[in-house]
C-alpha positions in Angstrom: -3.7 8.7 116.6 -0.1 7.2 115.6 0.9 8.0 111.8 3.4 6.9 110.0 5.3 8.9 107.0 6.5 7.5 103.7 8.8 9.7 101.4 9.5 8.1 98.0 12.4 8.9 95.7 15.5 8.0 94.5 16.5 11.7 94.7 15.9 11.7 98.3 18.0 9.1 99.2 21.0 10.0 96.7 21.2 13.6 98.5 20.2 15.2 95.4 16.8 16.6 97.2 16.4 17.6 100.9 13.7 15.6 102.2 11.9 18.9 103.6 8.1 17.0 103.2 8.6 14.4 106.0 9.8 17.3 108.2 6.8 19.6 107.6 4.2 16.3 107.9 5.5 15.7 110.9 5.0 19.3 112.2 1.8 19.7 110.9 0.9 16.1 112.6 2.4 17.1 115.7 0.8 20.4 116.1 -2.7 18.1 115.6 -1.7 16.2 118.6 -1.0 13.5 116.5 2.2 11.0 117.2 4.4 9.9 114.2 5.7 6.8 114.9 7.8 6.4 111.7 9.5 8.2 109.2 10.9 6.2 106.2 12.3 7.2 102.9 12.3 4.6 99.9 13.4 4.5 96.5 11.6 4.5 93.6 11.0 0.7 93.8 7.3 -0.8 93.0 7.6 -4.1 95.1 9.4 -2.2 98.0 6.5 0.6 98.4 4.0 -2.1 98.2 5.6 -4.1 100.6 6.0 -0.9 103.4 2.7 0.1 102.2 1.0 -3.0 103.7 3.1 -3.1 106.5 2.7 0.1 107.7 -1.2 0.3 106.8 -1.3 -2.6 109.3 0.8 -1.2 112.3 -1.0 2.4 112.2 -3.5 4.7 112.5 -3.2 6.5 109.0 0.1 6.4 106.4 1.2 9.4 104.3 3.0 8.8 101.3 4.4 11.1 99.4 6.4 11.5 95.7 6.8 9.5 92.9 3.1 10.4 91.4 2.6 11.2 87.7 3.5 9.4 84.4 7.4 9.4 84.3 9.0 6.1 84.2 9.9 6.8 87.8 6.6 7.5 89.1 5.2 4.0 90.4 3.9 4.9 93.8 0.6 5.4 92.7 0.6 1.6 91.2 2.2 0.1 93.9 -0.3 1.2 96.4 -2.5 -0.7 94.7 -0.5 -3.7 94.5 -0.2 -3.2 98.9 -4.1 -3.7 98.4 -4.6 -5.9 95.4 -6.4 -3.1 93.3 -6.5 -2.5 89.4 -5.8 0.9 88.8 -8.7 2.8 86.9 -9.5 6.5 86.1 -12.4 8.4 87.5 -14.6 11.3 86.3 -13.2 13.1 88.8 -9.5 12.5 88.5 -9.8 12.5 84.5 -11.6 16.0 84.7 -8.6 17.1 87.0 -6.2 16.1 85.2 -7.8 18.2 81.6 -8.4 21.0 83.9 -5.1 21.7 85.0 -3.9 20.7 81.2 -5.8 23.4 79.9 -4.8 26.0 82.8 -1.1 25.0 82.2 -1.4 25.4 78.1 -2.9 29.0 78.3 0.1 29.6 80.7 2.7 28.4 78.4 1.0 28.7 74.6 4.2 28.2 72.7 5.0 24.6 74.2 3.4 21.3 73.4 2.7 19.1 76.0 2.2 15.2 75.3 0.6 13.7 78.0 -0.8 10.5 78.8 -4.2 11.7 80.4 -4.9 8.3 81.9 -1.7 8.0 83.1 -2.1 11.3 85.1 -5.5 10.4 86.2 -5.4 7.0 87.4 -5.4 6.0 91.0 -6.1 2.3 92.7 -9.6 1.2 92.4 -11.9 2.1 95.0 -9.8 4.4 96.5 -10.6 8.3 97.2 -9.5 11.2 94.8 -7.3 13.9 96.4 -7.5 16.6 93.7 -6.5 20.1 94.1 -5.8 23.4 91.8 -1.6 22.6 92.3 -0.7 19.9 90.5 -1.3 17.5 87.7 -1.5 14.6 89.2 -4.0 13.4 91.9 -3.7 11.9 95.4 -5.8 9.5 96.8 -7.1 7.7 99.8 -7.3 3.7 100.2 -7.8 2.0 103.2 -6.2 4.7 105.8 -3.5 5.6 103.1 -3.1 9.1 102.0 -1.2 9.6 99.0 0.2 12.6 97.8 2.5 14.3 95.4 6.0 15.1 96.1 6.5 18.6 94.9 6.1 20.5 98.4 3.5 23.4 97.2 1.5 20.1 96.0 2.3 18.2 98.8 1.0 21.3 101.0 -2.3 21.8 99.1 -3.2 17.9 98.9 -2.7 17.7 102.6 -5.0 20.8 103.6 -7.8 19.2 101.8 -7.5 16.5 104.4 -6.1 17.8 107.5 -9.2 17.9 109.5 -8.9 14.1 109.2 -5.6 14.0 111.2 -6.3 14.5 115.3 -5.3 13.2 118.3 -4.5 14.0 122.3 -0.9 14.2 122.7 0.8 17.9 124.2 3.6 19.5 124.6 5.5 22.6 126.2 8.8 24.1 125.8 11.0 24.4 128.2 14.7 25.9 128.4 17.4 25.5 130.3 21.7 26.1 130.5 22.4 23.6 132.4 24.6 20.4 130.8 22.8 17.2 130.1 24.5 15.7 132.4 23.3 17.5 135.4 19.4 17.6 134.7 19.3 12.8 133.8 17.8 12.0 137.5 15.6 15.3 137.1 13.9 14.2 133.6 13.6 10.7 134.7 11.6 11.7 137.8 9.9 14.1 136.1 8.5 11.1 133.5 8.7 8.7 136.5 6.0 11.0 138.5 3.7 12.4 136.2 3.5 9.4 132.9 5.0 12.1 130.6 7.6 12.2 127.7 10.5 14.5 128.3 13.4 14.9 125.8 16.2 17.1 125.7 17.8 18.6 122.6 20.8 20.7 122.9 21.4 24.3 120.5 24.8 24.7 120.6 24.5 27.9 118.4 21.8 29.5 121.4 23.8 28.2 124.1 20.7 26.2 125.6 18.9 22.9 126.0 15.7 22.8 124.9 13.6 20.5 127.1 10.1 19.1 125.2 7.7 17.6 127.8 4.9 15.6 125.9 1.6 13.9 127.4 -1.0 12.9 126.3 -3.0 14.1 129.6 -3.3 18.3 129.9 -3.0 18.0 134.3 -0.1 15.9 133.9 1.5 18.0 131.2 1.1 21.2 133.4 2.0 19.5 136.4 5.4 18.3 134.8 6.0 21.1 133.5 5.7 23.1 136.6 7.9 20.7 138.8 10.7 20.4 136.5 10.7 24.5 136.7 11.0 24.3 140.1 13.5 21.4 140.3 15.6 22.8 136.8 17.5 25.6 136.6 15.1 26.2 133.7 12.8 29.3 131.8 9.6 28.8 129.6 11.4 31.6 127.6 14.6 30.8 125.3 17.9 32.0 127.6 21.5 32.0 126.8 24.4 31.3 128.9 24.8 35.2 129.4 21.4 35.1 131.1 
């Protein structure tokens, strides 16, 4: 299963907000065994979500795309996705019920404060798709057409994607490997290493642990193990984290 990863904001893209949901997704993803073959960020622009929207809904598996939900003036995602698919927007029992729910929860919470907000505008979602509702936030996600869409706030984000994580799996692996050695000495080794057994290998220097961390990927648990085990005896190289004062 390839997946690709949509972060909307303007926010993001200023520098005003770290983009820490693309970096969880794609851990969460990865620890499935599923490969992300893209990560974009966009701004808050209707045509140009719409636009990657159908794009990417065409080139993969499954597209996550998160932020820019609700009823700000800035919030269009939700409406563009259904533009990618030619889809009114309407409101659902479900998602309208959602929506009052978490109104009344947040107005016990906060009694003194007056909140004006456009129910329908929280509740609706692209026609035909389905609701992603959960106890976290106001406004729903939804599903359309192997698009998952989800809120931007990161507890929100976290809790709309657990309610659909079992639908995320696939058959790649990887191990960990470590070694001191430069980069420069261990090229002909990696390249064999993919060369002989069909397997991904890249290396990614820590310069504040003093090591290069070597991540062998396959998609194939044999040729994983076998990779793995050659390059330990061909690297000067440890399944455990080491230092250069090992």
């Amino acid at each position: 299963m390839e997946v690709a990863l949509i972060t909307v904001g303007d926010e993001l893209l200023s520098g005003d907000t770290v983009n820490t949901n693309a970096n969880w997704l794609a851990g969460e993803l990865s620890e499935r065994g599923v490969a992300v073959g893209r990560i974009l960020s966009i701004p808050d622009d209707r045509a140009e979500i719409a636009a990657r929207v159908r794009e990417y809904a065409a080139a993969f598996d499954a597209v996550i795309v998160t932020g820019g939900l609700g009823s700000t003036p800035d919030d269009v995602t939700m409406e563009a996705v259904a533009d990618a698919f030619d889809r009114e927007m309407v409101v659902t029992d479900i998602t309208r019920e959602s929506v009052e729910r978490r109104l009344a929860a947040i107005r016990e919470q906060v009694p003194d404060r007056e909140f004006d907000v456009d129910v329908a505008a929280e509740a609706a979602i692209p026609e035909g798709s389905r609701p992603l509702v959960t106890e976290a936030g106001l406004a729903p996600g939804c599903v359309l057409d192997g698009v998952y869409v989800m809120p931007g706030i990161p507890d929100e984000l976290k809790a709309t994607f657990e309610t659909v994580a079992d639908e995320f799996a696939g058959d790649r692996r990887s191990r960990f490997l470590y070694t001191v050695e430069p980069e420069s000495n261990i090229i002909d080794a990696l390249e064999e290493a993919m060369d002989r057994f069909d397997v991904v290998v890249g290396c990614y220097p820590d310069r504040e642990a003093e090591h290069n961390r070597l991540k062998v990927t396959a998609t194939d648990d044999a040729a994983l193990d076998d990779a793995a085990a050659w390059l330990l005896a061909n690297v000067d190289a440890s399944e455990t984290p080491v230092s250069r004062d090992w």
